[in-house]
C-alpha positions as CSV (number, residue, x, y, z in Angstrom):
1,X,115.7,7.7,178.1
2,X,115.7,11.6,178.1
3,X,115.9,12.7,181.8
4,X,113.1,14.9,183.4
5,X,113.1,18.3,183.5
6,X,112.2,21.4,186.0
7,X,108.6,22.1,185.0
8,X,108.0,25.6,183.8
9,X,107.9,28.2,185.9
10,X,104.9,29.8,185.5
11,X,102.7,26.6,185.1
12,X,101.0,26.7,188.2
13,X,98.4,23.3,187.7
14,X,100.8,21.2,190.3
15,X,100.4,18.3,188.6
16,X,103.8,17.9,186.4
17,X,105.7,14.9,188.5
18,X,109.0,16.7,189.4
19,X,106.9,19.7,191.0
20,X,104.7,16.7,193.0
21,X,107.7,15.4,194.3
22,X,109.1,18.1,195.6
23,X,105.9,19.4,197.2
24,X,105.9,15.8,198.9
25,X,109.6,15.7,199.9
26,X,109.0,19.7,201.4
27,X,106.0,18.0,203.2
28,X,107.6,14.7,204.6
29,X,110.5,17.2,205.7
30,X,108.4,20.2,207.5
31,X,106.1,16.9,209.3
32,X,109.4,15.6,210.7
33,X,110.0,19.0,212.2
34,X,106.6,19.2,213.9
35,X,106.5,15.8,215.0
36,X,109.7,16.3,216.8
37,X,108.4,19.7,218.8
38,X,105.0,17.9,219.1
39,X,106.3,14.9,220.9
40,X,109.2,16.8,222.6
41,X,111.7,15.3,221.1
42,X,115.4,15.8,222.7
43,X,116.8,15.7,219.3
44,X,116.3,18.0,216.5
45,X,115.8,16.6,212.7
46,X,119.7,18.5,211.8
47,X,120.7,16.7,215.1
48,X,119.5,13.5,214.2
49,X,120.9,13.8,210.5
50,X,124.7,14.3,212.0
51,X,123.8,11.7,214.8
52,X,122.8,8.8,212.3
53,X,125.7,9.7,210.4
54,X,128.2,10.0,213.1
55,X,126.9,6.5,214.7
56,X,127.0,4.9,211.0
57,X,130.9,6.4,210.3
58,X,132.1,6.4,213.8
59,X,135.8,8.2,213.6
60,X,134.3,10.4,210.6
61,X,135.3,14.0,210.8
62,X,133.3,17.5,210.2
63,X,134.4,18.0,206.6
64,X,133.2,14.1,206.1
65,X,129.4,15.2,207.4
66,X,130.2,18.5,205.5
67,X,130.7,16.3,202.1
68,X,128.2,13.8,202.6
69,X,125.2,16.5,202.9
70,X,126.6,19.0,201.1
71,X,127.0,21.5,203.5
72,X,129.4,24.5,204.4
73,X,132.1,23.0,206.8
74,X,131.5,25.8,209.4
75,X,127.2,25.2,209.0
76,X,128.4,21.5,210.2
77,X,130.5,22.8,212.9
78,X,128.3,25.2,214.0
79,X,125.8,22.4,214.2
80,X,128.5,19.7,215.9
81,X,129.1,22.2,218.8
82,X,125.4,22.1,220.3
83,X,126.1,18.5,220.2
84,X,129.7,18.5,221.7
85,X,127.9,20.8,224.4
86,X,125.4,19.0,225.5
87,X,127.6,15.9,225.5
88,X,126.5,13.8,222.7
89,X,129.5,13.8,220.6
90,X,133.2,13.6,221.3
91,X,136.5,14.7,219.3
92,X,138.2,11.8,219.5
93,X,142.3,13.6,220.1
94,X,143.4,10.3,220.5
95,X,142.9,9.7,216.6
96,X,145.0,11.9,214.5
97,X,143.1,14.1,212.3
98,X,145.7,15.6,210.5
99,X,144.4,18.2,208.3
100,X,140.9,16.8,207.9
101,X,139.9,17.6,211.6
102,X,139.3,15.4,214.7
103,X,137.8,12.2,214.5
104,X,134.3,12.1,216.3
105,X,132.2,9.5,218.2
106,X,128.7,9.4,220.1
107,X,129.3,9.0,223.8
108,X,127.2,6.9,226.0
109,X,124.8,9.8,226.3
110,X,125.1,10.6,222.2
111,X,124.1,7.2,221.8
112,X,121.6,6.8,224.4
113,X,119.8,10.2,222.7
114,X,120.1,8.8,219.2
115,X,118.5,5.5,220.2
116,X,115.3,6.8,222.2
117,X,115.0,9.0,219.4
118,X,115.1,6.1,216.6
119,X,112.8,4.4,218.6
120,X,110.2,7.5,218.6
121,X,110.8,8.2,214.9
122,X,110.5,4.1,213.7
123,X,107.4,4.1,215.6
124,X,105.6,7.1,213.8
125,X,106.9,5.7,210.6
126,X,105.9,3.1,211.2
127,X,102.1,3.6,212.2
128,X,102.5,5.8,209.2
129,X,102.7,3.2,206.9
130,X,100.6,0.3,208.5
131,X,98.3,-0.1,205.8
132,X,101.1,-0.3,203.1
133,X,101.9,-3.4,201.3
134,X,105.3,-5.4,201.7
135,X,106.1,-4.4,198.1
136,X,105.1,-1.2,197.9
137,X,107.3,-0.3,201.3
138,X,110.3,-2.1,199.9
139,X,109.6,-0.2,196.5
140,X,109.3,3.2,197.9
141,X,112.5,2.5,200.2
142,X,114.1,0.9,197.0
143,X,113.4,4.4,195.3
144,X,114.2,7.3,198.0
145,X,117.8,5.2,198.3
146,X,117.6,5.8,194.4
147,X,116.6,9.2,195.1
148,X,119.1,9.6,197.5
149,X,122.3,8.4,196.0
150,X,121.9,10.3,192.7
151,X,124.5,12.7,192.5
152,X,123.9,16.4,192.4
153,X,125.6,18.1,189.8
């Protein structure tokens, strides 16, 4: 099977597959972002993201998060310190880091935040997708975790 390729540059038409997808996946992300100022959300999308992550590998570390999106390491702690600040997260001093940094954990607030926010995000997803099929929303969650675990070169 010969792996897809970038479409060319200068071809325009929008209807090449690769160039749909990534107009869909820039669309799905920049809705997100004006669903969460639209309803007032507490959380952010980037908050969320290290949120979900940080309640799914509690005792993880910055360079962890840093690794697993493929981000700087001072873009994540940049991003970790609004979240220490306003209470959400905790560096955990009582489990060694070494090296790799300080382990972190949602506190009772962090956790609090991340759930209302699930809630509000599951819901709009979810009257999103009301009219889809059993199969086709296990197929298209079957292929963004496809999507999603590919590794980037």
């Amino acid at each position: 099977m010969t792996p897809p390729t970038a479409p060319d540059s200068h071809d325009s038409s929008g209807r090449d597959p690769i160039t749909r997808v990534q107009r869909e996946l820039l669309t799905l992300g920049r809705r997100g972002t004006a669903r969460v100022r639209r309803e007032d959300e507490a959380l952010s999308v980037v908050d969320r993201s290290l949120l979900t992550y940080i309640q799914e590998n509690p005792g993880c570390r910055a360079i962890d998060i840093a690794t697993h999106f493929q981000l700087n390491r001072s873009t994540v702690s940049r991003q970790l310190a609004t979240l220490l600040e306003h209470g959400y997260v905790v560096a955990d001093e009582e489990v060694a880091g070494g090296s790799r940094g300080t382990a972190l954990r949602l506190t009772p607030a962090g956790s609090a935040a991340f759930d209302q926010s699930t809630r509000t995000v599951l819901d709009s997803v979810a009257r999103r997708l009301a009219s889809w099929s059993s199969a086709d929303l296990e197929a298209f969650a079957r292929m963004l975790e496809r999507y999603n675990a590919a590794p980037d070169e």
